[in-house]
BATORFI-431168 format. One record per residue (C-alpha): residue in one letter; x, z, y. Coordinates in steps of 0.5 Angstrom, whole numbers. Layout:
BEGIN
SITE  code      u      w      v
SITE     a      X      Z      Y
...
END
This chain:
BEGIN
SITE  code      u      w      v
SITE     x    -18    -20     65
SITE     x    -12    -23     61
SITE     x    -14    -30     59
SITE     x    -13    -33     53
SITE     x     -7    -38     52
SITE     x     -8    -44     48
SITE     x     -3    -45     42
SITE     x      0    -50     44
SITE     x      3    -46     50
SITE     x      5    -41     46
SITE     x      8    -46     42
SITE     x     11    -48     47
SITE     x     14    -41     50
SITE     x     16    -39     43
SITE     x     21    -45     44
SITE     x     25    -42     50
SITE     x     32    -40     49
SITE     x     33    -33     46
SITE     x     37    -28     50
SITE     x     45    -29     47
SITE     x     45    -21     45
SITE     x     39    -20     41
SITE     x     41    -26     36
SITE     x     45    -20     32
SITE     x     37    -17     31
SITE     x     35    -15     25
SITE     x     41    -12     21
SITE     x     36     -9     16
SITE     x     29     -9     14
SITE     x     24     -8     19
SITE     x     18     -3     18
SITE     x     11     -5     21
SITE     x      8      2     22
SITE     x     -1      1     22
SITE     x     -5      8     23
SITE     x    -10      6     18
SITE     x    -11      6     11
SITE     x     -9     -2      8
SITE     x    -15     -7      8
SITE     x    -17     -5     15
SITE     x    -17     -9     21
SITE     x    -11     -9     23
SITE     x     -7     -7     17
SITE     x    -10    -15     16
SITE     x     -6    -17     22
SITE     x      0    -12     21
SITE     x      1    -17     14
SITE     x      0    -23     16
SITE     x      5    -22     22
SITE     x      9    -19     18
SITE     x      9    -25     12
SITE     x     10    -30     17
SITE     x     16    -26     20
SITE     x     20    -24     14
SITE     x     23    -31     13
SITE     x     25    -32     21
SITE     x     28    -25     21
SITE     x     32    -26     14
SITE     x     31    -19     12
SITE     x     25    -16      9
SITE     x     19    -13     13
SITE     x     15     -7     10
SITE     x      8     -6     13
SITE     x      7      2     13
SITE     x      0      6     13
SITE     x      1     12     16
SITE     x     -7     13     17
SITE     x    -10     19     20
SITE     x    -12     22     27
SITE     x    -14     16     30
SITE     x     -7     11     30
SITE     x     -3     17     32
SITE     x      0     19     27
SITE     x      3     12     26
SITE     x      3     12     34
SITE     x      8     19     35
SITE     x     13     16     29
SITE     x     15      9     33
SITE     x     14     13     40
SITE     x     20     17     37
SITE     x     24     12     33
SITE     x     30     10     35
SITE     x     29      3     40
SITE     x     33     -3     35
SITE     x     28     -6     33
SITE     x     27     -4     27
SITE     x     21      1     27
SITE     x     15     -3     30
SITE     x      8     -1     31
SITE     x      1     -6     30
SITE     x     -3     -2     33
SITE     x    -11     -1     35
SITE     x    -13      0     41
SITE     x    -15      7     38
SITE     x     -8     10     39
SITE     x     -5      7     45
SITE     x    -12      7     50
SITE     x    -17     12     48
SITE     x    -13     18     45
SITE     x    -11     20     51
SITE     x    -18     22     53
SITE     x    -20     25     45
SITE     x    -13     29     43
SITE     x    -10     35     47
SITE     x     -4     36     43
SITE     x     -2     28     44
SITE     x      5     28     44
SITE     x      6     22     47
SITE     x      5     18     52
SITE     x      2     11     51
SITE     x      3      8     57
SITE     x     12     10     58
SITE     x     13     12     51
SITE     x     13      5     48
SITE     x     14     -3     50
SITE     x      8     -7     49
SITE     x     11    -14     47
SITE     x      4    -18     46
SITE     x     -4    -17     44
SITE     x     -4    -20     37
SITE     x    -12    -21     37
SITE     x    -18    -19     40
SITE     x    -24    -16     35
SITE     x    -31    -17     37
SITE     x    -36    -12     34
SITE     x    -43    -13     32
SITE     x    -48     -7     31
SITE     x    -51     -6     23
SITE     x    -55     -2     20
SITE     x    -56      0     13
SITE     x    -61     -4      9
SITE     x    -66      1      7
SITE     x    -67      2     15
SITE     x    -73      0     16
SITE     x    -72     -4     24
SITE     x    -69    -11     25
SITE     x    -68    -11     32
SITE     x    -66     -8     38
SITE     x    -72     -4     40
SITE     x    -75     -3     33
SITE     x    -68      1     33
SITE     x    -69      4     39
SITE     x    -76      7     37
SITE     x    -74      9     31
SITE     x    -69     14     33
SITE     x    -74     17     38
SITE     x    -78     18     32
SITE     x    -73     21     26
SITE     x    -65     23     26
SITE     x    -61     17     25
SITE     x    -53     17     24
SITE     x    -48     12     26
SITE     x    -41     12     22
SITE     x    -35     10     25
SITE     x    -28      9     23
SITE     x    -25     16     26
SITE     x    -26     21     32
SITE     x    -23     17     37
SITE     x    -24     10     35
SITE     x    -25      5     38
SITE     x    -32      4     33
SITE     x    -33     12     36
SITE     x    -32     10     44
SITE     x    -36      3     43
SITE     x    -42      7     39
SITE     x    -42     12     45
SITE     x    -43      6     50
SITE     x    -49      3     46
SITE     x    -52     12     47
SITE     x    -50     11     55
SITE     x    -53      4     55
SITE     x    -60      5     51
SITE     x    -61     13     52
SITE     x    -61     14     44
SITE     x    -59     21     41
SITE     x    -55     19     35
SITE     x    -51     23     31
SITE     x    -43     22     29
SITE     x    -41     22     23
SITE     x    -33     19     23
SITE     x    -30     17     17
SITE     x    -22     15     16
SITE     x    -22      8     16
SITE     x    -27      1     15
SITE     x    -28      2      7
SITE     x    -30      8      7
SITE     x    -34      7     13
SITE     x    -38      1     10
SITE     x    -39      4      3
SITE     x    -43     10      6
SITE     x    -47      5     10
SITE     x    -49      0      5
SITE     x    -50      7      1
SITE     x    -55      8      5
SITE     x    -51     15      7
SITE     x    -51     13     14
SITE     x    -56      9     18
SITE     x    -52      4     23
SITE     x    -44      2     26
SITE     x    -41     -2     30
SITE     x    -35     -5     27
SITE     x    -32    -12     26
SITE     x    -34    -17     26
SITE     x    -29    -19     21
SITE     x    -30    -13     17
SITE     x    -37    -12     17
SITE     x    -39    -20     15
SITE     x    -39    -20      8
SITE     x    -43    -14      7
SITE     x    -48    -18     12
SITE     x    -48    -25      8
SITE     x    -49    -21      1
SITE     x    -55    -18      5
SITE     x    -53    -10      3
SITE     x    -51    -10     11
SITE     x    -57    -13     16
SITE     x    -54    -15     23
SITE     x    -57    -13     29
SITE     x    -53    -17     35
SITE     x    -45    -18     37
SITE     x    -43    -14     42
SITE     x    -39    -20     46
SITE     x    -40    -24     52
SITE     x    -42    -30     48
SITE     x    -45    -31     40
SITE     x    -38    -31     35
SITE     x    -36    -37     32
SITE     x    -36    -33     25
SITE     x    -43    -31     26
SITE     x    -47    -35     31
SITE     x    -53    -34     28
SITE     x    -53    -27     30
SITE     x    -55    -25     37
SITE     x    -51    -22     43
SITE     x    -54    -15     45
SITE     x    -53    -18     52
SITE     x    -59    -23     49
SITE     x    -64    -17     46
SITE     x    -63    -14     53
SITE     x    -56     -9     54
SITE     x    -54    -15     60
SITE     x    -46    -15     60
SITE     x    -45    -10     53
SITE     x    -39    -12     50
SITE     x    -34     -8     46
SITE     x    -29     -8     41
SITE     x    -23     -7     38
SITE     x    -16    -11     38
SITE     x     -9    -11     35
SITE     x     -2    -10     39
SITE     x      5    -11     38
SITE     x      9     -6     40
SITE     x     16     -2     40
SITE     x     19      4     42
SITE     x     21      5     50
SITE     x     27      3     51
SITE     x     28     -3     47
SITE     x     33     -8     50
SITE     x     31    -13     54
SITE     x     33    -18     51
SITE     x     31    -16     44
SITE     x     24    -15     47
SITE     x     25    -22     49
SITE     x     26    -24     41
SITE     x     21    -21     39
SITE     x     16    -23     44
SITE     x     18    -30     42
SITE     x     18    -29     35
SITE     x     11    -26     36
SITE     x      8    -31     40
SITE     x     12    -37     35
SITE     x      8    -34     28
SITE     x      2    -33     32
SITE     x      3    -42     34
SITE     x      5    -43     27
SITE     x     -1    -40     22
SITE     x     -2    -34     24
SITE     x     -7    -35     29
SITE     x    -11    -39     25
SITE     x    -12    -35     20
SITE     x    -14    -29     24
SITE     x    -20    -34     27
SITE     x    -21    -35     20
SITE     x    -22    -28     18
SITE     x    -26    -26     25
SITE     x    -21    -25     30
SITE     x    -20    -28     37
SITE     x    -14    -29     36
SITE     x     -9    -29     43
SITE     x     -2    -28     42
SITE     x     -1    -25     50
SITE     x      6    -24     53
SITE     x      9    -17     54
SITE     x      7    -17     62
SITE     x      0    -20     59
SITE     x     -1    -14     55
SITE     x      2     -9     59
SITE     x     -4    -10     64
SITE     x     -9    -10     59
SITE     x     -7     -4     57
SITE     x     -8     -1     64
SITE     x    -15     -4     64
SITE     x    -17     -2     58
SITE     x    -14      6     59
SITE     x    -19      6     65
SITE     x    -25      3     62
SITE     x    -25      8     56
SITE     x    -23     14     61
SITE     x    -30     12     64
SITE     x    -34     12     58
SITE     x    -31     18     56
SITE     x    -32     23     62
SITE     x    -39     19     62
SITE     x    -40     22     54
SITE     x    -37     28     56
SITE     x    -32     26     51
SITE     x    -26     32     52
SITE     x    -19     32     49
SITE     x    -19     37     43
END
């Protein structure tokens, strides 16, 4: 597993010489493509990123939301556009991890159709339930949903919130039913409307909705308590030992961008995430991590593997 690095080293690898060839870059504006609605997880990543970035480019840098089938759509667009730097992806794990196992038509490939130059962030996950649900902790849950049809609400068919949620079944044996949504804000109004009985979904997301008590947390699905919620527990503590999941937000571009223009916005990446961006990521609920493109690259891998697990254990099929 990719470690993370601290700032100060990113800092320090953000200062290496640049590639002689990519100093002409950017000679236009410059599009952040996000496959999510704005407001979302990683459209807060994509503008951020692209505030800081806007000036050390001299050109403007436009965040696009192109939302719907899971990321891909946004996905598909950058895996076609021409590879000059121009047209970047700040994506999910959705559409680079899990896709492949959910949609049959996929026209890309995420592993050879784009370049991966760097994880922005990792984003942990807690389980909430609607407030009216009457269970306030793990096993009340559990028995609740052996007694009456309960739902559990996710971000979209083939999310990353929809492959967690599956796990959680898989761990505890629970038959709860799926109701996607496209995207966190529509997802959370049903939740605190009571429409929909639980979801796992950020912890960036999901903690003011928990603080103003219309939400009630049941645990964070990470290795160790979040630092923006320590007050509530792992699932590894009430008893689901090693459960993690979350989502993430990468930066990447079309194949074939050339190295030393990959190489700049490696750099440039990693200085923004040094320079405030990181900080502000922490602050909003994310981990942040700021990764090299090598770095990223086999996390992807590690991560296409683990989803492909959960779906074939799921019995999850591309459709």
């Amino acid at each position: 597993m990719m470690r993370r690095r601290s700032l100060a080293a990113l800092a320090a690898a953000a200062a290496l010489p640049l590639p002689a060839r990519a100093q002409s870059w950017p000679s236009k504006p410059v599009r952040f493509l996000v496959g999510f609605a704005a407001g979302g997880t990683i459209d807060i990543a994509a503008r951020l990123l692209a505030e800081k970035l806007s000036p050390v480019w001299g050109q403007p840098v436009v965040v696009e939301n192109r939302a719907g089938a899971g990321g891909t759509i946004a996905g598909l667009a950058v895996a076609r556009a021409e590879p000059d730097g121009h047209t970047m992806l700040v994506s999910a794990a959705a559409e680079i991890v899990v896709a492949p196992y959910t949609q049959a038509s996929l026209a890309y490939n995420p592993r050879t159709d784009l370049t991966p130059i760097s994880l922005i962030a990792r984003n942990p996950f807690a389980l909430v339930v609607t407030e009216s649900l009457p269970a306030r902790t793990l096993p009340e849950l559990l028995e609740l949903a052996k007694r009456q049809p309960l739902t559990y609400a996710s971000s979209g068919v083939g999310t990353t919130t929809h492959f967690v949620t599956e796990l959680f079944k898989l761990r505890t044996g629970a038959d709860i039913e799926h109701v996607p949504y496209r995207g966190t804000a529509a997802l959370q109004a049903d939740l605190v409307a009571g429409r929909v009985s639980m979801a796992f979904d950020a912890v960036s997301a999901i903690l003011p909705q928990v603080r103003a008590g219309r939400l009630r947390a049941i645990g964070v699905a990470t290795a160790a308590r979040s630092p923006q919620a320590p007050d509530i527990p792992t699932l590894s503590e009430l008893g689901l030992a090693g459960f993690e999941g979350g989502g993430w937000a990468g930066f990447l571009g079309p194949a074939g961008l050339p190295a030393p223009l990959a190489a700049r916005l490696e750099s440039d990446v990693r200085a923004a995430m040094a320079a405030g961006v990181g900080q502000e990521l922490a602050r909003r609920g994310f981990d942040p991590v700021g990764s090299s493109s090598a770095e990223f690259r086999t996390f992807i891998e590690e991560e296409t593997v683990r989803w492909g697990e959960v779906a074939r254990a799921a019995g999850i099929r591309p459709a």
